[in-house]
N, C-alpha and C positions, 0 to 999 in steps of 0.2 A: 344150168341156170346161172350159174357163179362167172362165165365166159358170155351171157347174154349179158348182165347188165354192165360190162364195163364199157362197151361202148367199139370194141374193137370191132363188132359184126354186128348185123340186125338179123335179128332171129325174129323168125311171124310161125304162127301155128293159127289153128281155126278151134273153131267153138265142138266142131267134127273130129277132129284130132281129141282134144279134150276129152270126149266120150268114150271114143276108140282106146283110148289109155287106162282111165278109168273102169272103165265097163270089162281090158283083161285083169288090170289088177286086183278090182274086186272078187275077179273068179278067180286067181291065185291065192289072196293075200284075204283069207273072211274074216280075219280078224281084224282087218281094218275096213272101219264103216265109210260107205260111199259119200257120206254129208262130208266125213273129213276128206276125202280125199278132191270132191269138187272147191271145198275150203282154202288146197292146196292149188288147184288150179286159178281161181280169183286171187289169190296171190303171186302165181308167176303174171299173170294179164295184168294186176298191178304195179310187179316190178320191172317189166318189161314193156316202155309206152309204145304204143303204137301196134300190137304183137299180133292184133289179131286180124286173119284175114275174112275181109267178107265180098261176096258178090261174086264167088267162085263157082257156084253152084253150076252155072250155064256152058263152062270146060267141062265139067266130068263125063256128059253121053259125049264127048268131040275125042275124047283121049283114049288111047289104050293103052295097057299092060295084062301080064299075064294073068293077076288075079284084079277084076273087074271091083271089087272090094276097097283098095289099093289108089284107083282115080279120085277121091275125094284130096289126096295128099297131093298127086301130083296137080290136081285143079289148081289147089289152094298155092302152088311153087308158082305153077304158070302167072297167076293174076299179082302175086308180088315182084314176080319179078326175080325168084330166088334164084343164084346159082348153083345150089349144092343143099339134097334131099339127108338127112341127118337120121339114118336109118341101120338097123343090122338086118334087114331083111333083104339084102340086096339080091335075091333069086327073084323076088317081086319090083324088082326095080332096073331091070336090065338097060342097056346103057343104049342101046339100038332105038328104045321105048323113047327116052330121056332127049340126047341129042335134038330131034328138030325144036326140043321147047328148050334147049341149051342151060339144062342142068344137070348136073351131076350126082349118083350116088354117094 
């Protein structure tokens, strides 16, 4: 977050992303309640204009990778226009998959 808002990249995520992150952290982390942590989300969407992607929805049945799961993120890369997917799962994000929509792990 501290590298999105200087201005040096544009960093986009989706309202799906959001959930996705949320929804593991709340099953790791019970001690932290999901109001706060959606709290935490409207504040990166605040500090970051523009961040979020919408209209992505109609890439996901068009794309693959190995975990079908997984399409939501590359959707949301495609319609921004992103170069480089900001991930540690890179087993789900093979670089074969990536290439023709020319982003990177």
């Amino acid at each position: 977050m501290q590298l999105a808002t200087t201005g040096l990249f544009k960093a986009w995520w989706s309202h799906q992303v959001h959930q996705e992150w949320i929804r593991n952290l709340a099953k790791n982390r019970t001690d932290l309640p999901e109001q706060k942590l959606w709290q935490i989300a409207e504040h990166m969407n605040r500090a970051v204009p523009d961040c979020l992607v919408e209209n992505y929805e109609p890439f996901i049945d068009i794309l693959e990778l190995p975990d079908p799961d997984d399409r939501h993120v590359l959707a949301a890369a495609t319609k921004s226009h992103s170069q480089v997917i900001v991930t540690n799962n890179l087993k789900d994000f093979p670089t074969a998959y990536l290439t023709p929509e020319s982003v990177t792990p």
